[in-house]
C-alpha positions in Angstrom: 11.4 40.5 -73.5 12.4 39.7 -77.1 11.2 42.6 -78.5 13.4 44.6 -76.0 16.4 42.6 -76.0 17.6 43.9 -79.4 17.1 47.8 -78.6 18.9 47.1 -75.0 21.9 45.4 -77.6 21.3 48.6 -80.2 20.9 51.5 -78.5 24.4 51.8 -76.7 25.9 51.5 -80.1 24.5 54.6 -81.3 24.8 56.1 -77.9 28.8 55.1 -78.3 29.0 56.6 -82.1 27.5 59.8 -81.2 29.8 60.7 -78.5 32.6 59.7 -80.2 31.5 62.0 -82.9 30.9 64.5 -80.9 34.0 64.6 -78.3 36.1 64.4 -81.2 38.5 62.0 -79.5 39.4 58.5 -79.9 36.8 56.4 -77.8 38.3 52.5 -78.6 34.6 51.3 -77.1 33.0 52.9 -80.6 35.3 51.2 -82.8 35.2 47.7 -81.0 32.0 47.2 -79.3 29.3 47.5 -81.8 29.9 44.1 -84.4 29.3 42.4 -80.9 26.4 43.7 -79.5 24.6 43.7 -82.9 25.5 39.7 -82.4 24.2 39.2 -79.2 20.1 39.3 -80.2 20.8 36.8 -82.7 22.3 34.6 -80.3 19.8 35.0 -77.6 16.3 34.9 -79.3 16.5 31.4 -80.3 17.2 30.5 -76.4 14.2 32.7 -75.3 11.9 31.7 -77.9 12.2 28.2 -76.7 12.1 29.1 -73.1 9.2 31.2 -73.4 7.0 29.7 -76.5 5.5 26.5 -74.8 4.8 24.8 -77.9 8.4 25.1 -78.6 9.4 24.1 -75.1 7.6 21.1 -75.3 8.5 19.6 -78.8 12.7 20.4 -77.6 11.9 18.8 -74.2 10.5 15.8 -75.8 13.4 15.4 -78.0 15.5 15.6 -75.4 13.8 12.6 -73.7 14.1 10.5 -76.9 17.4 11.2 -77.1 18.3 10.0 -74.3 16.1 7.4 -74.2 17.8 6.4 -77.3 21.3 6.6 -75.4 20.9 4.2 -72.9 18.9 1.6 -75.4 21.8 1.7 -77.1 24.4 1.5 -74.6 23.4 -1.4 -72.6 25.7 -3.8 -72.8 25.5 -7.2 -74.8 25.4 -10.8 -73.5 25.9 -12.7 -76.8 29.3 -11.7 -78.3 31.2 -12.8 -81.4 34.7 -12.7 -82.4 
């Protein structure tokens, strides 16, 4: 999936600048679309590494238990207070 998430993103870019090129008319998609579709496996690949990689999965699912863990430690309230 990673490996083909970048040439889905890729592909339609060069699919868009060659029939612009060739059609010789003003096709806004080409001029607009690529910057953000070249953006989108960089975005994504961090999310599916840690969904997929299991040792990854584990060491953010951990974190997020001692993070939270360490919320409500340090949220519970006082009994001793001073002024």
């Amino acid at each position: 999936m990673q490996a083909m998430f970048p040439m889905i993103c890729l592909i339609p870019n060069v699919i868009y600048f060659v029939v612009a090129q060739r059609v010789h008319i003003e096709f806004e998609m080409a001029e607009f679309i690529p910057f953000p579709t070249c953006v989108i496996p960089c975005l994504i690949d961090p999310i599916l590494t840690i969904y997929y990689v299991a040792p990854y999965r584990n060491f953010v699912t951990r974190r997020q238990r001692s993070v939270a863990i360490a919320l409500t430690v340090s949220v519970a309230p006082s009994s001793t207070r001073t002024f």
